[in-house]
SETI-577551 format. One line per field, with one value per residue (C-alpha): residue number from 0; residue in three letters; x, y, z. Coordinates in steps of 0.5 Angstrom, whole numbers, always signed. Example, Ala and Ser with C-alpha at 12.3 -4.5 7.8 and 13.67 -1.06 7.14 Angstrom:
% residues 2
k <- [0 / 1];
r <- [ALA / SER];
xx <- [+25 / +27];
yy <- [-9 / -2];
zz <- [+16 / +14];
This chain:
% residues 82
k <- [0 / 1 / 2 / 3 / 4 / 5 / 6 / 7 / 8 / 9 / 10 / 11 / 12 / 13 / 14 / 15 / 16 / 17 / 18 / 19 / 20 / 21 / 22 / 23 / 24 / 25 / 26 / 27 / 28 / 29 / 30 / 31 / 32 / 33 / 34 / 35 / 36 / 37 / 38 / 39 / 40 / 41 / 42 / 43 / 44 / 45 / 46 / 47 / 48 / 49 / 50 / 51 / 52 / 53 / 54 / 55 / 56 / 57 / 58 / 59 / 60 / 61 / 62 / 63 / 64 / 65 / 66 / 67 / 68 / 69 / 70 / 71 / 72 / 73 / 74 / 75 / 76 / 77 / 78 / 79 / 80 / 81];
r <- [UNK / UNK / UNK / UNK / UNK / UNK / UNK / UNK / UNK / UNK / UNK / UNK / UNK / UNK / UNK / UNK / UNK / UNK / UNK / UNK / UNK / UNK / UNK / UNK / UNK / UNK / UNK / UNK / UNK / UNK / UNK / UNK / UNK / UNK / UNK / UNK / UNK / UNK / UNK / UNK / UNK / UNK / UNK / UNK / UNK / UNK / UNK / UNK / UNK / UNK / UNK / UNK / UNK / UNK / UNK / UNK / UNK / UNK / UNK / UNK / UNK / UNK / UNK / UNK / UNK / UNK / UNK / UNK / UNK / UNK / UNK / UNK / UNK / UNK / UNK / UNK / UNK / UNK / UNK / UNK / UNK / UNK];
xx <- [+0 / -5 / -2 / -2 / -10 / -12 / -7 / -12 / -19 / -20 / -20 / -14 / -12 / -4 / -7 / -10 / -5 / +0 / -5 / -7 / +1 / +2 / -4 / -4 / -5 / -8 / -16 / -19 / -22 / -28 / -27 / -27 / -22 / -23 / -17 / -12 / -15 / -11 / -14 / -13 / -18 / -17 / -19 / -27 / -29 / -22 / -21 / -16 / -13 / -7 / -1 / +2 / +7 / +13 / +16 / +22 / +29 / +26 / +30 / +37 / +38 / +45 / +45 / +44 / +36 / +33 / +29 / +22 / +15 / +13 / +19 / +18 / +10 / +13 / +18 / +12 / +7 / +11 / +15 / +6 / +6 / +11];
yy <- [+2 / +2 / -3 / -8 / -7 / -7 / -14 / -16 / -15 / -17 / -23 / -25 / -19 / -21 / -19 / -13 / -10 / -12 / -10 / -3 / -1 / -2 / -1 / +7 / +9 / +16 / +15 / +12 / +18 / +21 / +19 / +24 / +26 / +30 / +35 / +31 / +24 / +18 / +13 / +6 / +1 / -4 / +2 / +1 / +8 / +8 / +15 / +14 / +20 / +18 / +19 / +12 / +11 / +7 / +10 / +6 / +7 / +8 / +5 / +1 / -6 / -8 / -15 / -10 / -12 / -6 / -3 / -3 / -1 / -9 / -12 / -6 / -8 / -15 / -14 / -9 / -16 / -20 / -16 / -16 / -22 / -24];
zz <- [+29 / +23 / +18 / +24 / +25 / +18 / +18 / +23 / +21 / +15 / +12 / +8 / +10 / +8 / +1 / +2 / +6 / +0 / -5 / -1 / +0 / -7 / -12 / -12 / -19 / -22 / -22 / -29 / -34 / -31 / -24 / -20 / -14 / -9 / -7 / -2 / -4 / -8 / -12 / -11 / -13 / -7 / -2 / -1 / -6 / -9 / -6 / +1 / +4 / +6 / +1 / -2 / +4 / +0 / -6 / -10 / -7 / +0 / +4 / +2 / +3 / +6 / +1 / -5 / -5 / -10 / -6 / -11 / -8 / -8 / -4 / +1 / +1 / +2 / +8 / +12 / +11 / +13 / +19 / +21 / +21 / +26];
Protein backbone atom coordinates (compact mmCIF):
# COMPACT_ATOMS: atom_id res chain seq x y z
CA UNK A 1 0.00 0.00 0.00
CA UNK A 2 1.23 3.59 0.40
CA UNK A 3 3.12 3.28 3.68
CA UNK A 4 5.10 0.55 1.94
CA UNK A 5 5.92 3.37 -1.19
CA UNK A 6 6.82 6.04 1.05
CA UNK A 7 9.03 3.12 2.77
CA UNK A 8 10.87 2.84 -0.44
CA UNK A 9 11.38 5.98 -2.13
CA UNK A 10 12.99 7.89 0.37
CA UNK A 11 15.96 7.66 1.67
CA UNK A 12 16.36 6.40 5.53
CA UNK A 13 12.69 5.98 4.71
CA UNK A 14 12.47 3.70 7.98
CA UNK A 15 12.88 7.15 10.08
CA UNK A 16 10.59 9.02 7.86
CA UNK A 17 7.81 6.62 8.27
CA UNK A 18 8.19 6.62 12.05
CA UNK A 19 8.40 9.99 12.13
CA UNK A 20 5.69 10.76 9.75
CA UNK A 21 3.30 8.17 11.67
CA UNK A 22 4.04 9.79 14.95
CA UNK A 23 4.76 13.53 14.63
CA UNK A 24 1.08 14.74 14.23
CA UNK A 25 0.78 17.68 16.68
CA UNK A 26 -1.31 21.07 16.55
CA UNK A 27 0.37 23.65 13.92
CA UNK A 28 2.54 26.44 15.88
CA UNK A 29 0.94 29.75 16.58
CA UNK A 30 0.50 31.61 13.28
CA UNK A 31 0.68 28.56 11.16
CA UNK A 32 -2.18 28.80 9.18
CA UNK A 33 -4.19 25.58 8.28
CA UNK A 34 -6.46 25.17 5.78
CA UNK A 35 -9.70 23.09 6.76
CA UNK A 36 -9.03 18.98 6.29
CA UNK A 37 -5.13 19.46 6.54
CA UNK A 38 -3.14 18.02 9.78
CA UNK A 39 -0.07 19.50 10.93
CA UNK A 40 2.88 17.46 11.04
CA UNK A 41 6.56 18.85 10.69
CA UNK A 42 8.07 15.81 8.81
CA UNK A 43 5.67 16.22 5.88
CA UNK A 44 7.07 18.60 3.40
CA UNK A 45 4.86 22.15 4.09
CA UNK A 46 3.75 20.67 7.56
CA UNK A 47 0.19 20.39 6.11
CA UNK A 48 -0.91 16.48 5.15
CA UNK A 49 -4.57 15.65 4.67
CA UNK A 50 -4.58 12.18 5.68
CA UNK A 51 -5.61 11.98 9.31
CA UNK A 52 -3.15 10.46 11.90
CA UNK A 53 -4.00 6.97 11.33
CA UNK A 54 -2.81 5.66 14.90
CA UNK A 55 -4.18 6.49 18.13
CA UNK A 56 -3.21 5.18 21.56
CA UNK A 57 -5.01 1.92 22.39
CA UNK A 58 -5.65 1.14 18.81
CA UNK A 59 -4.87 -2.17 18.99
CA UNK A 60 -4.54 -4.88 21.98
CA UNK A 61 -1.36 -6.90 22.22
CA UNK A 62 -1.80 -10.61 23.41
CA UNK A 63 1.64 -10.07 25.56
CA UNK A 64 -0.16 -6.97 27.42
CA UNK A 65 2.50 -4.65 25.38
CA UNK A 66 0.79 -0.74 25.85
CA UNK A 67 -0.45 -0.06 22.73
CA UNK A 68 1.18 3.69 22.49
CA UNK A 69 1.31 5.58 19.01
CA UNK A 70 5.09 4.89 19.00
CA UNK A 71 5.22 1.11 19.48
CA UNK A 72 2.33 0.75 16.82
CA UNK A 73 4.44 3.21 14.47
CA UNK A 74 7.41 0.82 15.39
CA UNK A 75 5.44 -2.60 14.45
CA UNK A 76 4.17 -1.04 10.94
CA UNK A 77 8.08 0.01 10.10
CA UNK A 78 9.32 -3.09 10.94
CA UNK A 79 6.21 -5.47 9.27
CA UNK A 80 7.47 -3.15 5.99
CA UNK A 81 10.51 -3.78 6.43
CA UNK A 82 10.16 -7.51 6.10
Amino acid sequence: GAYRLVYLARHSGQDYLFSLLTGYCDAPAGKPMMPGLYYNPYFPGGAIAMPPPLNDGGVEYEDGTAATISQQAKDVVEFLNW
